[in-house]
N, C-alpha and C positions, 0 to 999 in steps of 0.2 A: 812433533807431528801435529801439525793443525787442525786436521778432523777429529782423532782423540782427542785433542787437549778442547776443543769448539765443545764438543759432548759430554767430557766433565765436568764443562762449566757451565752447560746448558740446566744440567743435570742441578747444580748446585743452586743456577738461580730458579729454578723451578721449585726445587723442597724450601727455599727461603722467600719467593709469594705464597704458599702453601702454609708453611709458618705464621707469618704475618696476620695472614686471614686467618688462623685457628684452626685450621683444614689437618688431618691426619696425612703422612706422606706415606703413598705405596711403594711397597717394594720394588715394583719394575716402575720406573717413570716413560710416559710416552716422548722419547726424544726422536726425533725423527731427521736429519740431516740430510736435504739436496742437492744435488747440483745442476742450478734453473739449466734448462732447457735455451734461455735466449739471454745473452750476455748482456741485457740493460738490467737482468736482475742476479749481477755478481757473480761473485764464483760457490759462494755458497749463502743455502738458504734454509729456514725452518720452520714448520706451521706449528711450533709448539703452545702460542697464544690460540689457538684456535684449540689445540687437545685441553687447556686448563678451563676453558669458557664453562662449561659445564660445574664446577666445581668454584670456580671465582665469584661465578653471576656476577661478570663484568664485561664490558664489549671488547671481541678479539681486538681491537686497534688501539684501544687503552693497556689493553694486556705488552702485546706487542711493544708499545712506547716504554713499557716499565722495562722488558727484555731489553730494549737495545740499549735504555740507560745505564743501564749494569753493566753490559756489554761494553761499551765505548769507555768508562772507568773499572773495568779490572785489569787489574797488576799482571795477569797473564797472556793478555792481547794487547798491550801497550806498543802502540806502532805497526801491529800487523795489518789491519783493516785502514785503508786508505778513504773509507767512510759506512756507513751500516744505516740501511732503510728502510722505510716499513711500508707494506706494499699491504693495499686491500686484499681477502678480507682480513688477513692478521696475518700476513708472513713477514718475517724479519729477515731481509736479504743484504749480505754483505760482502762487501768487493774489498780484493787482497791490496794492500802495499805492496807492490812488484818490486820494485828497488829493495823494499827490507828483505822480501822473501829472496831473491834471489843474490843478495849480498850473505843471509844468514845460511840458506842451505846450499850454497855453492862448495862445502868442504864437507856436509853432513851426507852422513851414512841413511841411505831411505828407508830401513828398515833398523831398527838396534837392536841389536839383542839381548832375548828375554832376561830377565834378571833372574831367574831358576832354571838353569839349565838342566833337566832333565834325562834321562836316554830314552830312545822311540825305539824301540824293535818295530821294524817295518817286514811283514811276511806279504810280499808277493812272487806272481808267474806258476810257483807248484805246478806244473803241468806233470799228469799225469805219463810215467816212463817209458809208453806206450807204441808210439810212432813219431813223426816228423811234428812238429811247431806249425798252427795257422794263426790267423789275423785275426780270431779269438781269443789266443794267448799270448798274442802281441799287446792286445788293449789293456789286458790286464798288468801286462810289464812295464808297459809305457805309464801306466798309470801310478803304480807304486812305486818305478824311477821319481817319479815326479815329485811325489808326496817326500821320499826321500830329501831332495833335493830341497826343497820348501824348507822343509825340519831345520837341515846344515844351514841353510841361511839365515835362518829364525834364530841359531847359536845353540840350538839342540844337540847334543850327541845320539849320532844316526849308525843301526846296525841294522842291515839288510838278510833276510832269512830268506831262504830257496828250500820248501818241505817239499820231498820225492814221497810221494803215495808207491813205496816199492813191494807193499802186501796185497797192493787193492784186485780189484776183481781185472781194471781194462792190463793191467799188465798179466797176469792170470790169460786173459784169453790172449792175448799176444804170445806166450809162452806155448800155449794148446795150439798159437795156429803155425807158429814154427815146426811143429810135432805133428802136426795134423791137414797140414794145407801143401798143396804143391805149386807157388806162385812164379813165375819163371818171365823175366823181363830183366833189363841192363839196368842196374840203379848206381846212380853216383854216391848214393847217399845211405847206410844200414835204416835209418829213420822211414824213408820213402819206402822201401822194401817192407818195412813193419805196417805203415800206412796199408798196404796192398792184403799185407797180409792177417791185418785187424776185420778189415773189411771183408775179407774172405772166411775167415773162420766165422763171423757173426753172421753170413750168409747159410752158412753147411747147421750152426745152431738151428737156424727158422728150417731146413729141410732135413734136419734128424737131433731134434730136444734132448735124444738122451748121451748125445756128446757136452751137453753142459753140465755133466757129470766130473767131466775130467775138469772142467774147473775149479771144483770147487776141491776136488784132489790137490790141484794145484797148487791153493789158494793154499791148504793142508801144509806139504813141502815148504813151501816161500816162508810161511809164518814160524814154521820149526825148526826152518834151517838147517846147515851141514849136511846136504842129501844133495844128486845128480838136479834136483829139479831147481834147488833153491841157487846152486850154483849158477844154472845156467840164469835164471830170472837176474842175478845180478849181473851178468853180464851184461844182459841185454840192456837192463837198467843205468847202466854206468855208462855205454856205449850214445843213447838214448840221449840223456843228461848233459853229455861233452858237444853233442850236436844242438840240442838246444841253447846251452851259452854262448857255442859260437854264433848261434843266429841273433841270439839278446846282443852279444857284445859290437856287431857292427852299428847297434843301434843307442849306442854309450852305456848300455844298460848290465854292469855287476852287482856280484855280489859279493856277502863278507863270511856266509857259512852256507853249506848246504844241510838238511837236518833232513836225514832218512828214516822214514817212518820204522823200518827193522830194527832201529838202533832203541827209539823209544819202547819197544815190545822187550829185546832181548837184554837190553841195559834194566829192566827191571825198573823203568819208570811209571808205566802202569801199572806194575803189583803193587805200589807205593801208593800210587793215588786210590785204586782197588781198594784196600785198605781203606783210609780216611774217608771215603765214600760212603762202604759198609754201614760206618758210624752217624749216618744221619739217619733221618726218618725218609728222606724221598730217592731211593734208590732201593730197592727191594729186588728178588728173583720171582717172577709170573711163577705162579703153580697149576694155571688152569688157562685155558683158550687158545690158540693161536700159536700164542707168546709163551706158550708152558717153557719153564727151563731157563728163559730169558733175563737178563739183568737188565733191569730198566731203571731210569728215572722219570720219577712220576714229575706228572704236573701237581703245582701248588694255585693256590687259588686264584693267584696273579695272572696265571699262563692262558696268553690272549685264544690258544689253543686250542683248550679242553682237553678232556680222554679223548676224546675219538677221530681226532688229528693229528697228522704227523704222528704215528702209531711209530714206523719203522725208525723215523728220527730218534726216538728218547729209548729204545737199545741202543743197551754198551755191548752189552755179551751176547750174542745168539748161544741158542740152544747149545750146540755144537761148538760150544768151547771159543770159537772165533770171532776178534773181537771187533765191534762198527769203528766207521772214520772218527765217528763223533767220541767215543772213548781214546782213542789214543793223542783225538785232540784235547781233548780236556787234561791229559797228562802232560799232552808237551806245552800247554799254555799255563799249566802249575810251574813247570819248567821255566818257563819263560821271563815269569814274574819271579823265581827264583825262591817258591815254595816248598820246593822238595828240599831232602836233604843229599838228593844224587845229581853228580853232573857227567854229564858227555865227555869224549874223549876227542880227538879230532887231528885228523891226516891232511895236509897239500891237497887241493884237486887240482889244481896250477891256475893262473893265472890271477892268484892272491886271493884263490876261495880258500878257504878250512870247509873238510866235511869231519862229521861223527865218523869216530871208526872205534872198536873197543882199545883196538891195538895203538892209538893215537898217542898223542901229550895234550897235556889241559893246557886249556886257555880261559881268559877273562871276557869269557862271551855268556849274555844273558842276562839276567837280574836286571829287566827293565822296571822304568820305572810307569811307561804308558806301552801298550800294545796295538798295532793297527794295522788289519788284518785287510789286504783285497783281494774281495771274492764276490762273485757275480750276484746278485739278486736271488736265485735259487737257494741260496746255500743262506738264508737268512734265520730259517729256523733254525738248523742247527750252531750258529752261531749263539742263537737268545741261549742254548742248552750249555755252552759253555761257559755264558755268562752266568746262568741261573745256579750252576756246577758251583763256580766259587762264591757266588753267596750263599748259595747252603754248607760252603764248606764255614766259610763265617768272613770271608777276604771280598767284603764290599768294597773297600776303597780299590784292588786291583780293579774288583769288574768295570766300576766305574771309570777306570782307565783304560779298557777293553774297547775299541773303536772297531768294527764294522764298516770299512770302507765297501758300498753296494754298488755295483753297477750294473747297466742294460747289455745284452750279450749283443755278438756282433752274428749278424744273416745276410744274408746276400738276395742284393736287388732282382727282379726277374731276368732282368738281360746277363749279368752276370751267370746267375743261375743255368740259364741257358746255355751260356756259351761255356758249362762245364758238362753239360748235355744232362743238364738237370729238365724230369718232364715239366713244361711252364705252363701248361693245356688247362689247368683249372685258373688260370687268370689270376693269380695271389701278387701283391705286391714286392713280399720279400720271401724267402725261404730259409731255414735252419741250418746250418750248415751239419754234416752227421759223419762221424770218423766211421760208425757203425757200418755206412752206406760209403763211403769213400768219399764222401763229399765235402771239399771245402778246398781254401787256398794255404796253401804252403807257403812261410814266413821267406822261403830261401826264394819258393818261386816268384812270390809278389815283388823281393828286391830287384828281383832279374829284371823283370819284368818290366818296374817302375826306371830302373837304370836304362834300359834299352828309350823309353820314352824322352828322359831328362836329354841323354845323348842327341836324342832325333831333334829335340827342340832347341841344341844350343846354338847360338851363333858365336862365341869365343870359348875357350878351355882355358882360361887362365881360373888359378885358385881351386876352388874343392872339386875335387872328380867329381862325375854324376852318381857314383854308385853314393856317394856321402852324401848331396843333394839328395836322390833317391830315400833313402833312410831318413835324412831330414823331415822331407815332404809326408812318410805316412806315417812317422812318430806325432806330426805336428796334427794329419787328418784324424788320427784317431786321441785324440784330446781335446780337440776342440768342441768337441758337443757334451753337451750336457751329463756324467755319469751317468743319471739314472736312463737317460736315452737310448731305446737299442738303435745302434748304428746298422742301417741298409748297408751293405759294403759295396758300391757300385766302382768296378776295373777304371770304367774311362771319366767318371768323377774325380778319382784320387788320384787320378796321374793328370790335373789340371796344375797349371804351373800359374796359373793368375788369379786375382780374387782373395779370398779369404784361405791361402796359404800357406804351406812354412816357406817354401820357394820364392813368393812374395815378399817374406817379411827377411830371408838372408838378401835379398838383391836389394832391399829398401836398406838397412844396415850396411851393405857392401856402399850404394851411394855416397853418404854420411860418410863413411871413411876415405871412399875416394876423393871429398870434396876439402878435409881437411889434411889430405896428403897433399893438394894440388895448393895448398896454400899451407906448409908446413909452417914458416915461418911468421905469417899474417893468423893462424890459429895458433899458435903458441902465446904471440902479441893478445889476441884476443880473449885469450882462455885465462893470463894473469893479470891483467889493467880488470880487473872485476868492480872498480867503482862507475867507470864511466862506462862499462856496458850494465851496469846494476840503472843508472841514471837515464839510459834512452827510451825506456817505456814511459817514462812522465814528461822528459824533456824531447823527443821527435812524437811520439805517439806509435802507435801498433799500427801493422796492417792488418786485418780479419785473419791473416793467413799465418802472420804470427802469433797472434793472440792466440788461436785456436791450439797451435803447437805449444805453448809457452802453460795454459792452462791443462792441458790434459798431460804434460809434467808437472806439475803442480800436483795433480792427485796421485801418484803415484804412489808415494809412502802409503797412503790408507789403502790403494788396491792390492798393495803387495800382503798386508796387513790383512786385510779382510780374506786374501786367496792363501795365507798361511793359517789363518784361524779356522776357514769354512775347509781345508783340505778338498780345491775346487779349483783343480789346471784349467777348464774351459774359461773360465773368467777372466785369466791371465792372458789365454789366449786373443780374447775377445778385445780387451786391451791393448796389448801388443798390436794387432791389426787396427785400431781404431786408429793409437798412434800412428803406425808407419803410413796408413790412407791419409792421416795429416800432415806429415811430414811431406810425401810426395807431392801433397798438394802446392805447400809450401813452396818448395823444389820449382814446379813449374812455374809459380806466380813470381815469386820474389825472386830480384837477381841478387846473389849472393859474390862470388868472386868480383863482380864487377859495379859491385854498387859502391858507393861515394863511402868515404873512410868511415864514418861512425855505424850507418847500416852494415859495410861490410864486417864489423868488426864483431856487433848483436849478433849478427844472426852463423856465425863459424861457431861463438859461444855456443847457440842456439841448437847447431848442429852437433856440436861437443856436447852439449846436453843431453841431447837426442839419441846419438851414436854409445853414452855410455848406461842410458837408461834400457835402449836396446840388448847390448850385452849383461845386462843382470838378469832383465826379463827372457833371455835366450839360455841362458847358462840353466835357468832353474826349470826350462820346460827341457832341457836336454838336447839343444839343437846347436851347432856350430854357432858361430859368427864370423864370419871371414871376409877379411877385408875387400876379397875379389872375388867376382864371382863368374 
């Protein structure tokens, strides 16, 4: 891989002018690796005689000239660089050998995998088992599919966790409003009827408080189990759960266990962590304020917190015997890493899940070796508390494998809002979307929805239905921006089929393959004579329009590299789309089936390149590829 191996060696001749001069070498070296902006200054560049000026007291251009002589004589670029030059005021910029590079990585694997393969437990989606799935908890699936997917490719061993909150409070009032509400309308769906009927019980709360009584009764039953109430909560839960995978799974998105929070309570993996908790100095029981009664863990001096934040986060135990999310996480993340001495049992939920059940058979699930956990930005504190949890248990190296995947929550535009007959009268950009209040979009409805659009706009039906299109298009919208970003979720935005699309980028990939079916035999010719199309970029010259395609193949091993390191889909995505705008562009300018035999012959390779670079970067964001579209 050319940008690692550029960076090691950058790296190396930097601590060896630093040597020379007598200079101490820091720990982190400023390497900095570009790629210019305007192709007279190569394909790649580095201002690193400018970061050493300071410490040299020598002029960046002199610096610079030592850089490239090193450079143009080591053993590990020997023939890559087709020349390397030194541009004012001290950058060192260097153009690829296109014949070597594309003779050497024409069989090579763009990413290889790591040399320690590890296992990831990856835990997302958790929706609460409450009512129907929205584009809230789509982001978060699509997101942890993803990160998943990165891992497998990386050569990681990937196991996918799905935690049911089946003690928590919103299934609690779900329970109360079945018992307590009279909601009456046609529902296709158990999920949409709890929707209606969440929303209605949190209503009758704000107009008579002392009905949030029976929640917490509720809550009582659920957690003890074997009683009329705990039965029915699991029903509801289990019924809940089966609806929501069906909504993940049209969107490629499984799983490999389900881990319900009941099972960590009643399996007796909190009395276990309970225990070794005890044993430190920062977990104690409150005997006075508030918090009398209360099992807390305290803050240590580190905790960016203090006392008098996030008070309710750092209870485990309330008063009242009943225990926080954040205790029974920190037991099943003891679990996780394979600290306890008790495991789960585990039943079929079909479709190649395993869930906890006591009545189950074991399996070889858990004992990761890294943890990586996505949950939205809110949930950040309690996160630090599970990390803080196993270093005071004395398990720094897990915490330190303990990853916090954070993202921006998903709200809806004004117009959208609106046309949910959200009030839009104080003029706000975006709006929350609130299960509370009933407000938000339904994962099933938005497919409909998006389907009915792809439909309207197609002019042929050959290859993927719209409804797969559909799912394509808003697995692809909600990835593309930034995690930390809260996504506006605007209806007639995400159902745009052009621009910075997944829609876009299946129909640019469908081209590519239509073009090398329509020359089966002329891309086969093309794709194995790899010396005389390795030799057309020196010997004809490039058009702007191949260069351009030919070069942002060329970076691809280090984007993939860098979007498995940073665990960062939008980057992928950003990529993908750069490419395919250049590809198309390509497309227009260059004639391909009908150019003169050595053009025709570059540029099928070209498209062969294109077409399978496509398919990796498609495969790992979770989106089709099909050849027709």
């Amino acid at each position: 891989m050319i940008h690692k191996q550029l960076s090691q060696t950058l790296e190396e001749i930097a601590e060896q002018l630093l040597r020379e001069a007598g200079h101490a070498v820091p720990e982190k070296l400023p390497v900095v690796i570009e790629h210019p902006a305007s192709d007279r200054y190569g394909e790649y560049s580095t201002n690193l005689a400018m970061k050493l000026v300071r410490v040299l007291k020598k002029n960046p251009l002199t610096i610079a000239d030592e850089i490239k002589a090193r450079l143009v004589h080591h053993p590990r670029f020997a023939g890559w660089f087709e020349r390397i030059e030194v541009a004012a005021p001290g950058f060192v910029n260097m153009f690829l050998h296109w014949e070597r590079w594309i003779v050497t990585t024409h069989h090579q694997d763009a990413l290889q995998p790591v040399n320690i393969r590890q296992k990831a437990v990856i835990e997302h989606t958790s929706i609460n088992p409450n009512k129907s799935a929205h584009i809230g908890h789509l982001r978060n699936s699509c997101i942890g599919d993803t990160l998943a997917r990165m891992l497998k490719r990386a050569g990681h061993e990937v196991e996918v966790h799905n935690y049911i909150d089946d003690l928590g409070n919103q299934l609690a009032d779900t329970v109360v409003g079945v018992m307590r509400t009279s909601v009456r309308n046609r529902y296709s769906r158990f999920g949409d009827f709890c929707w209606d009927v969440y929303a209605e019980i949190n209503r009758k709360y704000r107009e008579q408080p002392e009905l949030e009584q029976e929640r917490a009764n509720v809550l009582h039953h659920l957690e003890s189990g074997h009683n009329n109430i705990a039965w029915l909560g699991m029903l509801v839960a289990e019924q809940l759960v089966r609806e929501h995978l069906d909504d993940m799974r049209q969107f490629g998105i499984d799983y490999d266990v389900l881990v319900w929070e009941s099972s960590i309570v009643r399996e007796g993996f909190w009395e276990e962590t309970f225990k070794m908790l005890q044993k430190t100095g920062l977990f104690r029981q409150e005997s006075e304020g508030k918090l009398a009664g209360c099992w807390k863990q305290t803050a240590d001096e580190t905790d960016p917190a203090g006392e008098t934040e996030f008070q309710s986060d750092k209870v485990l135990v309330r008063s009242n015997g009943i225990l926080t999310y954040t205790a029974k996480d920190i037991a099943y993340h003891m679990w996780k890493f394979g600290l306890l001495d008790k495991q789960f049992r585990y039943q079929p939920f079909g479709h190649g899940v395993w869930s906890t059940h006591s009545q189950g058979v074991e399996q070889d699930i858990g004992r990761a070796d890294m943890v990586i956990n996505v949950i939205d930005h809110r949930q950040e504190y309690p996160q630090q508390m599970v990390k803080q949890a196993l270093q005071v248990l004395g398990y720094d190296q897990q915490a330190a494998q303990l990853r916090h995947v954070s993202y921006g929550v998903v709200s809806l535009s004004r117009a959208t809002a609106e046309s949910l007959g959200v009030d839009t009268s104080d003029g706000r950009s975006s709006y929350p979307m609130s299960g509370r209040q009933g407000i938000g979009i339904k994962v099933a409805d938005l497919v409909s929805h998006m389907e009915a659009v792809i439909e309207a706009k197609r002019s042929q039906h050959e290859g993927l239905d719209s409804r797969s299109i559909a799912a394509a298009a808003i697995r692809y919208y909600l990835l593309k921006f930034h995690l930390q970003t809260e996504v506006v979720f605007d209806l007639e935005q995400a159902t745009e089929v052009s621009g910075n699309t997944g829609v876009y980028l299946l129909y640019s990939y469908a081209r590519a393959c239509s073009i090398l079916e329509k020359a089966r035999s002329l891309a086969h010719t093309a794709r194995s004579d790899i010396t005389a199309i390795a030799a057309y970029p020196t010997s004809v010259g490039l058009t702007p329009q191949e260069y351009a395609v030919l070069k942002k193949l060329a970076y691809w091993p280090e984007t993939l590299e860098e979007v498995v390191a940073g665990l960062t889909p939008n980057l992928l995505c950003t990529y993908l789309y750069e490419l395919a705008s250049l590809f198309n562009h390509f497309y227009a300018m260059c004639e391909i089936l009908k150019a003169d035999e050595g053009a025709r012959r570059f540029r099928l390779w070209l498209a062969g390149r294109y077409r399978d670079t496509m398919h990796d970067g498609l495969s790992i964001l979770g989106l089709p590829a099909p050849n027709r579209m």
